[in-house]
PDB file of N, CA, C and O in Angstrom, chain B, residues numbered from 101:
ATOM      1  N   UNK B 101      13.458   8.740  -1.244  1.00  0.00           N
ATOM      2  CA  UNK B 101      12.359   9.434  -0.604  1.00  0.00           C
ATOM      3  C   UNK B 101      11.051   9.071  -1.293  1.00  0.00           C
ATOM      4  O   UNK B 101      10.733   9.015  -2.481  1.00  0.00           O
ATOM      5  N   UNK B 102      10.393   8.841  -0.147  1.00  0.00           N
ATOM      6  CA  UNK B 102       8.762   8.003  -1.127  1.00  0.00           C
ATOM      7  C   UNK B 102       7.710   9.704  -1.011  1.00  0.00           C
ATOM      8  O   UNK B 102       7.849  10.733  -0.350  1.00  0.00           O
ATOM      9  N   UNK B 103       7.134   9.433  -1.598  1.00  0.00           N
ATOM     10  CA  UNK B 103       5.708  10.282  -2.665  1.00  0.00           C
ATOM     11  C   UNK B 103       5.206  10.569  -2.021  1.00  0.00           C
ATOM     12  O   UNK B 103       4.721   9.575  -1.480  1.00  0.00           O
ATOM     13  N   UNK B 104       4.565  12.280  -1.112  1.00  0.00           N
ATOM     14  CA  UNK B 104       3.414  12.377  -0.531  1.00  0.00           C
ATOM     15  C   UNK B 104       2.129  11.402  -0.234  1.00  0.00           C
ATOM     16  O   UNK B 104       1.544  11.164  -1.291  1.00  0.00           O
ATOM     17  N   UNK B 105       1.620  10.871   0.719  1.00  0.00           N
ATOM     18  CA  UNK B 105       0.622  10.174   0.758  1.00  0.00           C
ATOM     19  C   UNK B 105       0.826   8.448  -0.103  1.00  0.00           C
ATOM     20  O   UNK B 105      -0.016   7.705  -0.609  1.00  0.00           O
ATOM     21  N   UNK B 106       2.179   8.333   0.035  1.00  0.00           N
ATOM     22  CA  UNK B 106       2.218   7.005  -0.427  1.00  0.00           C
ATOM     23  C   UNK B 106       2.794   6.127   1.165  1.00  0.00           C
ATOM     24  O   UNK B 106       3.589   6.535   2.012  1.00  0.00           O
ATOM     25  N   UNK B 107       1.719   4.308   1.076  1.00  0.00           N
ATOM     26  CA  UNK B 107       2.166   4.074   2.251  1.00  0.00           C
ATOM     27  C   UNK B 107       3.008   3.222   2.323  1.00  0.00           C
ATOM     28  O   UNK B 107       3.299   2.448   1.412  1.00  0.00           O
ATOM     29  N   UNK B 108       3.649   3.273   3.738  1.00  0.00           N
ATOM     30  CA  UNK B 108       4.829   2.451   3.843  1.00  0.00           C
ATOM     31  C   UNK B 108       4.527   0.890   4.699  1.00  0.00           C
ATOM     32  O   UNK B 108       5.165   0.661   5.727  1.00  0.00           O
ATOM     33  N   UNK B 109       3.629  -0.007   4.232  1.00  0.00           N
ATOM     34  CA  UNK B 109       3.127  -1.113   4.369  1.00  0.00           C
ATOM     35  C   UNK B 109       4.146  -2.356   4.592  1.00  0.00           C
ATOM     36  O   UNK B 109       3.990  -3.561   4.395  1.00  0.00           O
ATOM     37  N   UNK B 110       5.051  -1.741   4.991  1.00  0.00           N
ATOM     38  CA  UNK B 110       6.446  -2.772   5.949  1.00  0.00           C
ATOM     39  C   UNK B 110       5.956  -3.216   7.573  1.00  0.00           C
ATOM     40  O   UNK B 110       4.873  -3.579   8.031  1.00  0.00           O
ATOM     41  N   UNK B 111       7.127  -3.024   8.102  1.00  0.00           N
ATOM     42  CA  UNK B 111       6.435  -3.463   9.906  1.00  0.00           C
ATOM     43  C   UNK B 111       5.486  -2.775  10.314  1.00  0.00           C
ATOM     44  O   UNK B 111       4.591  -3.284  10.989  1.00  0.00           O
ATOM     45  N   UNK B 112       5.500  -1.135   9.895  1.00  0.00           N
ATOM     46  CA  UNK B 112       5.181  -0.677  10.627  1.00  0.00           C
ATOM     47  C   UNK B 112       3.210  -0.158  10.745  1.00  0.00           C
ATOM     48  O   UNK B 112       2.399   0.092  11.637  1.00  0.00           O
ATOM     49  N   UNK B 113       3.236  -0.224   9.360  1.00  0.00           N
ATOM     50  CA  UNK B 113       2.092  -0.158   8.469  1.00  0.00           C
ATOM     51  C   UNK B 113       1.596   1.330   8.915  1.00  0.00           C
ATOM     52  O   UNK B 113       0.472   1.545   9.369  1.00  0.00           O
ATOM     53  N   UNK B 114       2.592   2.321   8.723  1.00  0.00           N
ATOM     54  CA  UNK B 114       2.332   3.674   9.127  1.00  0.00           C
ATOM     55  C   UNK B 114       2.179   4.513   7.974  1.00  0.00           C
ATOM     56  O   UNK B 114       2.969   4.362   7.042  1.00  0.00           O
ATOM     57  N   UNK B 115       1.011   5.628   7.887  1.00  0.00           N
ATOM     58  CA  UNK B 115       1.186   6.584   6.683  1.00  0.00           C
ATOM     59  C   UNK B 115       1.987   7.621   6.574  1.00  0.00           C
ATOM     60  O   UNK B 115       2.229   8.473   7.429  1.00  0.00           O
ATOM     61  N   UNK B 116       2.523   7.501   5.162  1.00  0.00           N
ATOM     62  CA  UNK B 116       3.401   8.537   5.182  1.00  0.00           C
ATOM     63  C   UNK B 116       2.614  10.081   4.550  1.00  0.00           C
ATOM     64  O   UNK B 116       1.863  10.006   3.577  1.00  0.00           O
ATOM     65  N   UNK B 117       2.826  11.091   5.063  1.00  0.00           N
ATOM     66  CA  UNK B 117       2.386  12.605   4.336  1.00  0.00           C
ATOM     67  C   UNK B 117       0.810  12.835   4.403  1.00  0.00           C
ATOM     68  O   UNK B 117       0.299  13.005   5.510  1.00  0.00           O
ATOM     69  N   UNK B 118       0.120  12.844   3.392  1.00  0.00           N
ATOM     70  CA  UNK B 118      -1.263  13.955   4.008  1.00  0.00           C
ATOM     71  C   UNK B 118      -2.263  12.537   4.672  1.00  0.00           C
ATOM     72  O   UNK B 118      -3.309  12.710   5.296  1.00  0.00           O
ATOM     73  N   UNK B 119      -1.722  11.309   4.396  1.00  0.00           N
ATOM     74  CA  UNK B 119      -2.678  10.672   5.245  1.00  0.00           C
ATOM     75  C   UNK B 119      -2.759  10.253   6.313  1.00  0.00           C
ATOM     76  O   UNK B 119      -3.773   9.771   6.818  1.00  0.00           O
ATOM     77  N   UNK B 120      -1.569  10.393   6.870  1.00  0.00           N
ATOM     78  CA  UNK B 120      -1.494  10.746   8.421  1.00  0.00           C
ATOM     79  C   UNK B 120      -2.125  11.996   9.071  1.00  0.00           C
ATOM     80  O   UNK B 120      -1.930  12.264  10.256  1.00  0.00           O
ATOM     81  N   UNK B 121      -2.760  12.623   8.392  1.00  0.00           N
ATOM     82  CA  UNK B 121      -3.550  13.914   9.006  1.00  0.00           C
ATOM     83  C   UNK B 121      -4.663  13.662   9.166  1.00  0.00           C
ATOM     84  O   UNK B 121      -5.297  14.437   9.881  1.00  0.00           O
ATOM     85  N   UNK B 122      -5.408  12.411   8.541  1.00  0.00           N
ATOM     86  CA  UNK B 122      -6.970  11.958   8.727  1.00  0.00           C
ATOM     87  C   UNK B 122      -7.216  11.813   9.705  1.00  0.00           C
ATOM     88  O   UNK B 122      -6.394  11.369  10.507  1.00  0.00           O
ATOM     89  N   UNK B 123      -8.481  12.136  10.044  1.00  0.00           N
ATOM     90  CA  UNK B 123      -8.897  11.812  11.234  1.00  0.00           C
ATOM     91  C   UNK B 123      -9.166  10.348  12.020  1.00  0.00           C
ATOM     92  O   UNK B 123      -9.105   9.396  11.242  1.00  0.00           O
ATOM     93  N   UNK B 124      -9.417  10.037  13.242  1.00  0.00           N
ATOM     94  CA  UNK B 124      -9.408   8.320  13.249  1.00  0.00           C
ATOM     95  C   UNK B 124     -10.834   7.873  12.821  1.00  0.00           C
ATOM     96  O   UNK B 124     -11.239   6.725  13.010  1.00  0.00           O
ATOM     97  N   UNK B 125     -11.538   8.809  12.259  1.00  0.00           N
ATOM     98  CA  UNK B 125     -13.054   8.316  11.567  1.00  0.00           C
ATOM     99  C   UNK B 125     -12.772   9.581  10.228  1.00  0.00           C
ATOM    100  O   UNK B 125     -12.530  10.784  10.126  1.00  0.00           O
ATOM    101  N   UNK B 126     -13.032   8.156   9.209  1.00  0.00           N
ATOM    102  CA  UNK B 126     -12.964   9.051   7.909  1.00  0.00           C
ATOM    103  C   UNK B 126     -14.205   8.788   7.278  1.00  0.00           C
ATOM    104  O   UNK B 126     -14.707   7.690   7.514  1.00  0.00           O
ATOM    105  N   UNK B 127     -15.097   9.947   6.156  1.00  0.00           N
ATOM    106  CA  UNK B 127     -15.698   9.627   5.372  1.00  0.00           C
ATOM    107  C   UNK B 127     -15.468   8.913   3.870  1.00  0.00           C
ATOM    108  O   UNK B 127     -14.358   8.704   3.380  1.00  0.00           O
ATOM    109  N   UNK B 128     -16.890   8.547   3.177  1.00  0.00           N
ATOM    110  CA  UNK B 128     -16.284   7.358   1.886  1.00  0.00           C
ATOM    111  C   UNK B 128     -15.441   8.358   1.185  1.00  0.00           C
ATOM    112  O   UNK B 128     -14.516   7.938   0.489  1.00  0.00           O
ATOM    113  N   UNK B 129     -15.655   9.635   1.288  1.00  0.00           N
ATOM    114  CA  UNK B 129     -14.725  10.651   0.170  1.00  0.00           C
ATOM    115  C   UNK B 129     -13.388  10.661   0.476  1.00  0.00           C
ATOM    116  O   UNK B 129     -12.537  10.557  -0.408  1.00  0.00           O
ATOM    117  N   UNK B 130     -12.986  10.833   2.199  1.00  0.00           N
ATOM    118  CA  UNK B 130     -11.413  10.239   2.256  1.00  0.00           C
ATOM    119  C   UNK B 130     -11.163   9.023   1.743  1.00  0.00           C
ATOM    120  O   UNK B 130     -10.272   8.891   0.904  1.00  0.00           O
ATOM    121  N   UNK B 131     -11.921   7.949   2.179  1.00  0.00           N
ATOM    122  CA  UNK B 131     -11.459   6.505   1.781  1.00  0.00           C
ATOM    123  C   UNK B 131     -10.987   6.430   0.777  1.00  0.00           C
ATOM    124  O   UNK B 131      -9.898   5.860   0.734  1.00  0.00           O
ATOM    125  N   UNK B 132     -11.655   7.039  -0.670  1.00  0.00           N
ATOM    126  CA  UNK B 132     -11.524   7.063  -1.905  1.00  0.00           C
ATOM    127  C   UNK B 132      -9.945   7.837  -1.993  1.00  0.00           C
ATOM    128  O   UNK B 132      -8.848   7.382  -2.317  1.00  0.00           O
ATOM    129  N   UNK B 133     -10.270   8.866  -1.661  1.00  0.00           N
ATOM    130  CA  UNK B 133      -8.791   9.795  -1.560  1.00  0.00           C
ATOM    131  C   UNK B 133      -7.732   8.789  -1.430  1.00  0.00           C
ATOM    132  O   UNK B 133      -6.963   8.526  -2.355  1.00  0.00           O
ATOM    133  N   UNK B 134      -7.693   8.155  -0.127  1.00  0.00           N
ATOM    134  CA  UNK B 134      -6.587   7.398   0.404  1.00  0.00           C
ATOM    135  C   UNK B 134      -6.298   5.958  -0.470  1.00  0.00           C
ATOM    136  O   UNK B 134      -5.142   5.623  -0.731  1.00  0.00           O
ATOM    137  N   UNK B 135      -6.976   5.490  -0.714  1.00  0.00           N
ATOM    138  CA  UNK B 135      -7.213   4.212  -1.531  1.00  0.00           C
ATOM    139  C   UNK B 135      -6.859   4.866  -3.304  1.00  0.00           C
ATOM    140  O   UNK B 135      -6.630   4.073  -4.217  1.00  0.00           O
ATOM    141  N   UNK B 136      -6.876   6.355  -3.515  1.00  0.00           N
ATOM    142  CA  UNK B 136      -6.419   6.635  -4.597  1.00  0.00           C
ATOM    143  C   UNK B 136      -7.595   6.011  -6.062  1.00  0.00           C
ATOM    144  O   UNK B 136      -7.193   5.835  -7.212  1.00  0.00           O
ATOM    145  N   UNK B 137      -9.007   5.787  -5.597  1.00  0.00           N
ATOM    146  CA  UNK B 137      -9.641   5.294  -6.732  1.00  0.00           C
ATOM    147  C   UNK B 137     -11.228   6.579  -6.479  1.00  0.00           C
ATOM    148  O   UNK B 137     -11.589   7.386  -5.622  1.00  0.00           O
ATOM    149  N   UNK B 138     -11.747   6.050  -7.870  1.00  0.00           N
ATOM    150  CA  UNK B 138     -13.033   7.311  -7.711  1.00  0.00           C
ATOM    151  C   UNK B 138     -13.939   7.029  -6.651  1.00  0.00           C
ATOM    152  O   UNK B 138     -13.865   5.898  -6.170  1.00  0.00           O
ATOM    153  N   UNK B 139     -14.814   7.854  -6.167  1.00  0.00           N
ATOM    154  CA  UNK B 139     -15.840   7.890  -5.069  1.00  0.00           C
ATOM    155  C   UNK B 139     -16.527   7.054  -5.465  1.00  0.00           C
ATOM    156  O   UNK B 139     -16.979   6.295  -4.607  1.00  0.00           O
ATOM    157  N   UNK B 140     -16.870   6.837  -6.740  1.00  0.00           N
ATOM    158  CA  UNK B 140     -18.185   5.498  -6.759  1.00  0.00           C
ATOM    159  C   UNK B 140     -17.524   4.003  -6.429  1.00  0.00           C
ATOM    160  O   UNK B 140     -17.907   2.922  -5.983  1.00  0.00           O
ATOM    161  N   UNK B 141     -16.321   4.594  -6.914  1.00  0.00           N
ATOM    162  CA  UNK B 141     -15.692   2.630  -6.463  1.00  0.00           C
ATOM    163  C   UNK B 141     -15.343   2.590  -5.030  1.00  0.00           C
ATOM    164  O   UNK B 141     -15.007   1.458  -4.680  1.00  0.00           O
ATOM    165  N   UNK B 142     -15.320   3.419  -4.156  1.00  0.00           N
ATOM    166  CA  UNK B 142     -15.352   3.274  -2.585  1.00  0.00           C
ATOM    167  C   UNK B 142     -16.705   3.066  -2.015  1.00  0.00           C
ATOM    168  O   UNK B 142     -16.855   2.315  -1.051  1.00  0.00           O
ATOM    169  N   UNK B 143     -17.872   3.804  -2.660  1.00  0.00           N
ATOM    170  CA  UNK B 143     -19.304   3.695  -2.547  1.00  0.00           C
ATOM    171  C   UNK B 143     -19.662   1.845  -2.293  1.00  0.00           C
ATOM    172  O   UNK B 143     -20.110   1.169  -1.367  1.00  0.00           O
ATOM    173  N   UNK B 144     -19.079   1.534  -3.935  1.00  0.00           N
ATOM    174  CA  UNK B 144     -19.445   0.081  -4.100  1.00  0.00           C
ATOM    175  C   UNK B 144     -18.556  -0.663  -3.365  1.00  0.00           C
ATOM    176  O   UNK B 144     -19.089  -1.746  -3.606  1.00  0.00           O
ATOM    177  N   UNK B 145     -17.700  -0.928  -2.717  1.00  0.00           N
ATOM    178  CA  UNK B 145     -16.971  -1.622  -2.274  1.00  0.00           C
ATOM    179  C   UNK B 145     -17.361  -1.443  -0.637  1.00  0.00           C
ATOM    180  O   UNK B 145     -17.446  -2.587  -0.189  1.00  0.00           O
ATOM    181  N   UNK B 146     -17.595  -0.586   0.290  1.00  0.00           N
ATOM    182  CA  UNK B 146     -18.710  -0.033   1.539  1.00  0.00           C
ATOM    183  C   UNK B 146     -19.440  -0.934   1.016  1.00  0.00           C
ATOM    184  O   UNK B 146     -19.010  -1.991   1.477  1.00  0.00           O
ATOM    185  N   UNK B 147     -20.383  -1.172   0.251  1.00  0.00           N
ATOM    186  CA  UNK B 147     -21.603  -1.631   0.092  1.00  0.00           C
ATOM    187  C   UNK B 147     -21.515  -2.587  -0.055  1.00  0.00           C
ATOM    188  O   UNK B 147     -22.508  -3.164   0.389  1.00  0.00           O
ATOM    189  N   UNK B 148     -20.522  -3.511  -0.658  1.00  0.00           N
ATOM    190  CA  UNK B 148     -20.204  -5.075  -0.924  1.00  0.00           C
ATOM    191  C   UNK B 148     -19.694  -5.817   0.722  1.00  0.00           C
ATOM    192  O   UNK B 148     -19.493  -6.952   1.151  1.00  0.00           O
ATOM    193  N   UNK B 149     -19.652  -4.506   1.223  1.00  0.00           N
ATOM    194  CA  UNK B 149     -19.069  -4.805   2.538  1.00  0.00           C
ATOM    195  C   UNK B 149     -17.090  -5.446   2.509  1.00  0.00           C
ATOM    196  O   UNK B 149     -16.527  -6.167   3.334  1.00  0.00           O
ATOM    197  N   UNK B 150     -16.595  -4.890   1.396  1.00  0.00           N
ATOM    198  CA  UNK B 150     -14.825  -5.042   1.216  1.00  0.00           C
ATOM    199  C   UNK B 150     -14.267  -4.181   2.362  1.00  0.00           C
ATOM    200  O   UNK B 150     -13.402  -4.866   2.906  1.00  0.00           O
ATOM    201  N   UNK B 151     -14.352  -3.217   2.857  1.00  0.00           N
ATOM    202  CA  UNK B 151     -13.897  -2.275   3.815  1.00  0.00           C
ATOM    203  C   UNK B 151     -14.485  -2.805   5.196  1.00  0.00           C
ATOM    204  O   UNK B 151     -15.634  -3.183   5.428  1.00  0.00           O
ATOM    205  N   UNK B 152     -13.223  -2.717   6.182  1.00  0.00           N
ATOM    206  CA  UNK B 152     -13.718  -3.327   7.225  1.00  0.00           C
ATOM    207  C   UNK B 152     -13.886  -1.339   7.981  1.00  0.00           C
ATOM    208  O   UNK B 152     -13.729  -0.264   7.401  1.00  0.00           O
ATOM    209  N   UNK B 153     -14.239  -1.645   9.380  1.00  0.00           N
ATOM    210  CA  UNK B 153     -14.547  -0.330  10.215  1.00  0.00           C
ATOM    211  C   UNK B 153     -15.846   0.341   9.616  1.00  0.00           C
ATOM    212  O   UNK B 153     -16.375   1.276  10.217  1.00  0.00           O
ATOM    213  N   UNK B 154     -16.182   0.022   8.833  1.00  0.00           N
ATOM    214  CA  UNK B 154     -17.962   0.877   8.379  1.00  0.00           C
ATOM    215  C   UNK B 154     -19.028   0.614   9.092  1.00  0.00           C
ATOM    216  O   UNK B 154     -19.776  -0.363   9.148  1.00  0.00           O
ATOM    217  N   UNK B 155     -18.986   1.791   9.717  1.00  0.00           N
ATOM    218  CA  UNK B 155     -20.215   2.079  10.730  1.00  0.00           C
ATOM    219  C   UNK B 155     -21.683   2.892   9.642  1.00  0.00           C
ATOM    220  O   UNK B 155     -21.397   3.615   8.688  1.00  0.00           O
ATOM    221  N   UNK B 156     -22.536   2.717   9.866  1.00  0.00           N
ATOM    222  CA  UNK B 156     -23.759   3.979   9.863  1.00  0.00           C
ATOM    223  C   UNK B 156     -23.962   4.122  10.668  1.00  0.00           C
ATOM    224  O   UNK B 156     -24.047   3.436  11.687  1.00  0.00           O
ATOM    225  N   UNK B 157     -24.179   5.638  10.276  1.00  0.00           N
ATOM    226  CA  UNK B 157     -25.162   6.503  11.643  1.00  0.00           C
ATOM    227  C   UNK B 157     -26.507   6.863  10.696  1.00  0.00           C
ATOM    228  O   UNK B 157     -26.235   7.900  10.091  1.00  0.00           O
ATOM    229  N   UNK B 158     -27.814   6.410  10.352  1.00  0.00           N
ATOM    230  CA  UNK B 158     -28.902   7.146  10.032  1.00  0.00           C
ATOM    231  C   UNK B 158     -27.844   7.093   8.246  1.00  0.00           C
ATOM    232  O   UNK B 158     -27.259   6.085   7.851  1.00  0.00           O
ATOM    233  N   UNK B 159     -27.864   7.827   7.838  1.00  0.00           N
ATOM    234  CA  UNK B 159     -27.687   8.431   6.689  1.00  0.00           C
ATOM    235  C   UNK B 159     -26.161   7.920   6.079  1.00  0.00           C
ATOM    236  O   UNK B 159     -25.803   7.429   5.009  1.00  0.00           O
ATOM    237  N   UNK B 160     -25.404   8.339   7.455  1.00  0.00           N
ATOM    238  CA  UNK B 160     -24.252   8.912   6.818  1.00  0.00           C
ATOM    239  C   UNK B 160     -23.408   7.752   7.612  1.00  0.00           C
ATOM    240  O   UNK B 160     -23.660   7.222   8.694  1.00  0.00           O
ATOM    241  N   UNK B 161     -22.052   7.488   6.482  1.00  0.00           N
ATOM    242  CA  UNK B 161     -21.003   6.492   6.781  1.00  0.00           C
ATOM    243  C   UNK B 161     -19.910   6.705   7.252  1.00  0.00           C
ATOM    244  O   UNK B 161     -19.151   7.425   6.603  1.00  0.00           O
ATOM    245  N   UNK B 162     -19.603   6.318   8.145  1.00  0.00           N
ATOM    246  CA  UNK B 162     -18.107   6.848   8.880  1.00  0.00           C
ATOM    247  C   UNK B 162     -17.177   5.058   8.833  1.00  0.00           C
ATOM    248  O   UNK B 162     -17.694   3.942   8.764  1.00  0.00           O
ATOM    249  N   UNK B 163     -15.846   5.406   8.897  1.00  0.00           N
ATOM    250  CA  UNK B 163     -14.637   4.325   8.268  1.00  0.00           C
ATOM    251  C   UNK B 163     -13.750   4.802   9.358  1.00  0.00           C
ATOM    252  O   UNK B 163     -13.393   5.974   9.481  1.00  0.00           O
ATOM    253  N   UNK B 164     -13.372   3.692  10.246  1.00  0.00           N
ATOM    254  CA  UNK B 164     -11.903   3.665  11.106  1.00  0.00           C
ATOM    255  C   UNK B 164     -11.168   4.137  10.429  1.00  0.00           C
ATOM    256  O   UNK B 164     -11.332   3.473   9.406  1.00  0.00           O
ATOM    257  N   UNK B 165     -10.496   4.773  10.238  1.00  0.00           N
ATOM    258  CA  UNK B 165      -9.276   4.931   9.267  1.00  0.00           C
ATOM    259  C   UNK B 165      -8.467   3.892   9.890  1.00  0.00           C
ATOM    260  O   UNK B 165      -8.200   2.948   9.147  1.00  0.00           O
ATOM    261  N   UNK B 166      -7.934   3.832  11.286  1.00  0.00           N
ATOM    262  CA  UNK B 166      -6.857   2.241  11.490  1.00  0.00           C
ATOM    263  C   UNK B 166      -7.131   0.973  11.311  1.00  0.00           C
ATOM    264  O   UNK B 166      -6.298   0.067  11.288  1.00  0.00           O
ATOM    265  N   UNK B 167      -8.718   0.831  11.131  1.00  0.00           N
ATOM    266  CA  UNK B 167      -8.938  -0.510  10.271  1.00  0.00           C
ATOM    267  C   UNK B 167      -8.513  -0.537   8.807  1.00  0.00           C
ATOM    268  O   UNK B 167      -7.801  -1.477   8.455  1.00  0.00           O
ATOM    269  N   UNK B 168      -8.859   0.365   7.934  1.00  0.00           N
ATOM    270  CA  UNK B 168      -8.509   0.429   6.740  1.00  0.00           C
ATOM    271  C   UNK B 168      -6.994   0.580   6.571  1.00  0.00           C
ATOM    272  O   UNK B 168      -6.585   0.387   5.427  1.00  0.00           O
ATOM    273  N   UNK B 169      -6.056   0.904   7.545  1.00  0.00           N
ATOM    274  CA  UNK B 169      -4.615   0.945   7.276  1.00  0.00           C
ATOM    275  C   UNK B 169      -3.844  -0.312   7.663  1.00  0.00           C
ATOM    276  O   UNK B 169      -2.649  -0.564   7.508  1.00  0.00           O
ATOM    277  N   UNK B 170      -5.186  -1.312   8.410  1.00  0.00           N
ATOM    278  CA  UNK B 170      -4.752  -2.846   9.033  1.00  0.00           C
ATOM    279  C   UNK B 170      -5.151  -3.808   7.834  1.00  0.00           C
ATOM    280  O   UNK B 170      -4.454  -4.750   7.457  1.00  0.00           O
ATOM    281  N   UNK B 171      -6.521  -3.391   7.221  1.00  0.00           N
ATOM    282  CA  UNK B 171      -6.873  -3.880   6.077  1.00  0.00           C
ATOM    283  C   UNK B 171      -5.494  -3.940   5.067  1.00  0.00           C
ATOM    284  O   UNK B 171      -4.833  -4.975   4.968  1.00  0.00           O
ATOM    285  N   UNK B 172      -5.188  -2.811   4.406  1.00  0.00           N
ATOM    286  CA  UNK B 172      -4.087  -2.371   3.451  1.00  0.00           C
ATOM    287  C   UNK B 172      -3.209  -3.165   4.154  1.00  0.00           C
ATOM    288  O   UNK B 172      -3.000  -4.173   3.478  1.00  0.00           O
ATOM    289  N   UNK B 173      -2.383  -3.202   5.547  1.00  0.00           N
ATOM    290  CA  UNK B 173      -1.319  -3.795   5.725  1.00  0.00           C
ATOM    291  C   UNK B 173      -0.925  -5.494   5.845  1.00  0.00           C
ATOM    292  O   UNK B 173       0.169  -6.036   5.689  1.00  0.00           O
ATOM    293  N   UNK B 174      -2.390  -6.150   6.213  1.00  0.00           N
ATOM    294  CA  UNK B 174      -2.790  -7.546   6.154  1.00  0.00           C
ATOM    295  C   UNK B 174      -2.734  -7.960   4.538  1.00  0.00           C
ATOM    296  O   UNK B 174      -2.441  -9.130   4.289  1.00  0.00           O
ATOM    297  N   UNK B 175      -3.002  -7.052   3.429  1.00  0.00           N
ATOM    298  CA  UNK B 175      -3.393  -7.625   2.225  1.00  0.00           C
ATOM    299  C   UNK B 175      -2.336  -7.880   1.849  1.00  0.00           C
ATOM    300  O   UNK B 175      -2.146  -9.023   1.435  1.00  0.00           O
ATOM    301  N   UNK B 176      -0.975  -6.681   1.846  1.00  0.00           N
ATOM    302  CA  UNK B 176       0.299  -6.659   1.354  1.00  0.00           C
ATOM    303  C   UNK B 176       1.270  -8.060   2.316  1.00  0.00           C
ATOM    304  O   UNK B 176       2.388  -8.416   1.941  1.00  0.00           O
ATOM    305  N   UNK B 177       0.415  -8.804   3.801  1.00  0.00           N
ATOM    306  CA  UNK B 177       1.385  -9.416   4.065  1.00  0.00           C
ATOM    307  C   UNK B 177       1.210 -11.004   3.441  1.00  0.00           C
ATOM    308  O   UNK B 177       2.141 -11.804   3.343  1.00  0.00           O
ATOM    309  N   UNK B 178       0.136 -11.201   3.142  1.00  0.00           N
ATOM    310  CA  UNK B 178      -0.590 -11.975   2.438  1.00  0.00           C
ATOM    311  C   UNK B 178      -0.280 -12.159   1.184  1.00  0.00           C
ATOM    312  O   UNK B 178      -0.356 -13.322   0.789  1.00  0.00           O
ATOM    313  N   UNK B 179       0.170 -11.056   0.161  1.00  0.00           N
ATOM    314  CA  UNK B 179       1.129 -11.292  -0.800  1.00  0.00           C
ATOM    315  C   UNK B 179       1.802 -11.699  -0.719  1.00  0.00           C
ATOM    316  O   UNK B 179       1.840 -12.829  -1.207  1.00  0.00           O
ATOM    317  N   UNK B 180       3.365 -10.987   0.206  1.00  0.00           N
ATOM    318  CA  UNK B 180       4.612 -11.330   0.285  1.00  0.00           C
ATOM    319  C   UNK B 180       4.464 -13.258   0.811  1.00  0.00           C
ATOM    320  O   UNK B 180       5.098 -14.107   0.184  1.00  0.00           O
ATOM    321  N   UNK B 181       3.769 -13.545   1.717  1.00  0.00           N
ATOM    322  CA  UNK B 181       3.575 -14.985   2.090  1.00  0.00           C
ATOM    323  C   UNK B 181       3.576 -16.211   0.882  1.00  0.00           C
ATOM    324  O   UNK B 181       4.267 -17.182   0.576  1.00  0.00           O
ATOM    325  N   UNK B 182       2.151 -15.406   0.334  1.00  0.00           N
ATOM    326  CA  UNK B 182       1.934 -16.561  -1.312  1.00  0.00           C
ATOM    327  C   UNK B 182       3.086 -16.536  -1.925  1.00  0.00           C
ATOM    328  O   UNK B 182       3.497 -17.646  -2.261  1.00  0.00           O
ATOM    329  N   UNK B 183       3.844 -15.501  -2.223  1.00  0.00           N
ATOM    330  CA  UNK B 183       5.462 -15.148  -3.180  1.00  0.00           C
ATOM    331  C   UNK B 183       6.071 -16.147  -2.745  1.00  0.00           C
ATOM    332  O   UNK B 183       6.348 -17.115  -3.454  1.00  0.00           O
ATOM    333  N   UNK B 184       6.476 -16.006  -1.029  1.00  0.00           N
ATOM    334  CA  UNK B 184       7.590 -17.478  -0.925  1.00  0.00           C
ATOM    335  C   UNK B 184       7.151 -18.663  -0.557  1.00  0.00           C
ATOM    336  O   UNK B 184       7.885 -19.528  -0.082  1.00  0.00           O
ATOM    337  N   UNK B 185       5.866 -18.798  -0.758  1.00  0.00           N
ATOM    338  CA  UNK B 185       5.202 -20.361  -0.881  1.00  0.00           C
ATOM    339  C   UNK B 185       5.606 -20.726  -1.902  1.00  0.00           C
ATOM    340  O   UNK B 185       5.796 -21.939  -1.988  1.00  0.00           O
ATOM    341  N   UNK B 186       5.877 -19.976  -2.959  1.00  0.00           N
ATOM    342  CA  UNK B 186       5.837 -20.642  -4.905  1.00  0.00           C
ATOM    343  C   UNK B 186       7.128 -20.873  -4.766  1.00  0.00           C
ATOM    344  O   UNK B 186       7.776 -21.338  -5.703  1.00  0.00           O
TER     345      UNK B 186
END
């Protein structure tokens, strides 16, 4: 049995536990949540432009959440690929 809010980045690239409750537009404070690192390193990484789905509105930043769970699931397939190239 896997860990509250840990994801399962196989076929299906579905979240398991409280992050399947996000909404389909998240703020940088979920991102951070979900990504499991502090708010300033989601800040800077939005801003480097690393996160795909980042919209502004005026002020304030809103995040696909299903881009960021396509992001996460593209990175992990991209691993497994390089592994059986070597």
């Amino acid at each position: 049995m896997q860990d509250p809010g840990v994801w399962d980045l196989g076929e299906s690239a579905e979240p398991i536990g409280h992050a399947g409750a996000l909404p389909a537009v998240i703020t940088v404070d979920e991102l951070a949540e979900l990504l499991r690192v502090e708010r300033k390193t989601a800040y800077a990484a939005v801003t480097r432009g690393e996160i795909p789905g980042v919209r502004r509105l005026g002020r304030c930043i809103r995040i696909s959440r299903d881009a960021v769970i396509r992001w996460l699931d593209e990175g992990d397939a991209r691993k497994r690929r390089r592994r059986r190239a070597a």
